[in-house]
C-alpha positions, 0 to 999 in steps of 0.5 A: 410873777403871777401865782399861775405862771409856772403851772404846766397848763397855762405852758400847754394851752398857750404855747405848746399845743398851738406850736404842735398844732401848727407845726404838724401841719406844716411839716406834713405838708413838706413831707406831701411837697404841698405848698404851706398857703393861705388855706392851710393855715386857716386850717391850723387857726381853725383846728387851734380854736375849736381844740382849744374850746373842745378841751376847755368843755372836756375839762382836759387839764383837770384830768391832767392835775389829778394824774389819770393818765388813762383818763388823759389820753382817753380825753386827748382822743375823745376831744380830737375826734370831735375836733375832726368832725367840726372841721370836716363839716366846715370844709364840706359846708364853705366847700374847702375840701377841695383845697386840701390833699386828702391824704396829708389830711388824714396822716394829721388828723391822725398824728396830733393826737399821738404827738400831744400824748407823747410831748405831754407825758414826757414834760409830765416826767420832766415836772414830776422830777423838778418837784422831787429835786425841790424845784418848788415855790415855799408858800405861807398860809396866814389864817387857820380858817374852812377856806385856807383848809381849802387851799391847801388841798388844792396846792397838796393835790396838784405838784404840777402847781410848784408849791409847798406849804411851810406852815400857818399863821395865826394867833389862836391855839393849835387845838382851835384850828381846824382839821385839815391845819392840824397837821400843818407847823404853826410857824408863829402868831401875826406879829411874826410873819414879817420877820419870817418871811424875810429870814425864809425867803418865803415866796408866796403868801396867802392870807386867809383871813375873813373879810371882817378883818380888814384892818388885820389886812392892811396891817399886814400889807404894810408889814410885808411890803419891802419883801420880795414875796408874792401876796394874795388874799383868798376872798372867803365867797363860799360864806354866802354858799355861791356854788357856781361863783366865779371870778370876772372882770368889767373893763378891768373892774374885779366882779364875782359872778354870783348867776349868770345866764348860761348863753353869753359870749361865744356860748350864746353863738354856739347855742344859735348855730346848734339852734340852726343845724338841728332845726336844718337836719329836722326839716330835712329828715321832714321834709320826705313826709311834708312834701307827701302830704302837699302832694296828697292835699293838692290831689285831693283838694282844690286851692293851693296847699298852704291855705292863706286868708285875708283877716280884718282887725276889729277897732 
């Protein structure tokens, strides 16, 4: 079990919203006696990763944590007319339209987004009464320190993360802690956190600890490791103020992206395929203009109407 699993985006992005992308499809095309094949469900592929890579643009499920609800289904909206309008240019450009019945089409593209609200919300109201009957995840933080603050806000702010904070750690005074911690129960100094956990059945664990501390660390590892809890350690990299940090990975190698080159990956093939189209629609919407003035040169003028000469190099 990994920090991540049971928070409700994760289920959304990888399993629910492909199975209503696909699903949708292929009930609409047995409700129109259209035959399920090859190019449908290229179709549903498509619409699974554009939407995915739409969304993922959009911020989508940061909406969803923060409870906008209006705000999500404006976004659901917002991102499924642009996944439309991919999908229609690709048709139109790999000349598939042709394979598809128009009106199937439209009912799909039409009950999708509708569908995603409803099933989204309605699991968003199954969550809400799981965390309120105490279906949750009791979590320590060890370390009062800006980055455990950190952490806790982001825990407190997202319910849809299953988790509650039963308290802190730390050596040092309450009154040495900073504000956000305050509020918090002290539930012992280092030394006790072993037998705690062990007594609470304590599932999650955060050490918050600087990175100097690294003997405290592995002391605590050790310490820790005949329980059944979940431990992980929260790099403090705000230290060195690496605003758009983040975390990767080199063949398995942990790294921290400190700055990187926006056009990388899939991000350099859509900034090449928008080079591409932009540079396609301008010369067409040019073209009117270019071809009046070789018309106006060759009338005017003898020769061809792109001028070339022959240049000899000087050694």
């Amino acid at each position: 079990m990994t920090v991540n699993d049971i928070p409700l985006v994760a289920f959304f992005k990888q399993l629910l919203d492909p199975l209503i992308i696909l699903g949708t499809l292929y009930v609409f095309t047995l409700l129109f006696g259209e035959p399920f094949n090859g190019y449908y469900l290229i179709l549903a592929l498509l619409a699974y990763f554009v939407s995915s890579n739409v969304y993922e643009r959009l911020d989508l499920y940061r909406t969803w944590r923060s409870g906008k609800i209006l705000g999500y289904i404006r976004d659901i909206l917002f991102g499924w007319g642009i996944v439309i309008a991919v999908l229609m240019f690709i048709g139109y450009a790999a000349d598939l339209s042709s394979q598809y019945l128009d009106e199937m089409i439209y009912a799909w593209f039409a009950s999708v987004p509708m569908i995603f609200i409803v099933t989204h919300l309605a699991i968003r109201k199954i969550a809400s009464d799981l965390h309120k009957n105490g279906e949750v995840r009791s979590v320590v933080i060890i370390g009062a320190n800006d980055i455990g603050v950190r952490l806790i806000n982001r825990i407190t702010d997202d319910p849809y993360l299953f988790m509650e904070v039963k308290g802190i750690f730390d050596d040092r005074e309450v009154a040495r802690h900073p504000k956000g911690m305050r509020n918090l129960p002290l539930l012992g100094s280092m030394s006790e956190i072993a037998p705690y956990v062990r007594a609470n059945n304590t599932q999650i664990i955060f050490i918050s600890l600087p990175m100097s501390a690294q003997p405290r660390i592995r002391q605590l590892f050790e310490e820790l490791q005949d329980t059944t809890a979940s431990i992980y350690f929260v790099p403090d990299i705000y230290i060195f103020d690496l605003v758009q940090a983040r975390f990767d990975d080199v063949a398995g190698v942990p790294v921290v992206a400190i700055l990187e080159t926006p056009f990388t990956g899939f991000n350099s093939l859509i900034k090449r395929t928008s080079d591409i189209i932009l540079a396609s629609l301008i010369l067409l919407m040019l073209s009117p203009i270019m071809l009046t003035l070789a018309l106006a040169v060759k009338l005017t003028s003898p020769g061809p109407v792109i001028f070339k000469q022959r240049r000899y190099a000087e050694w």
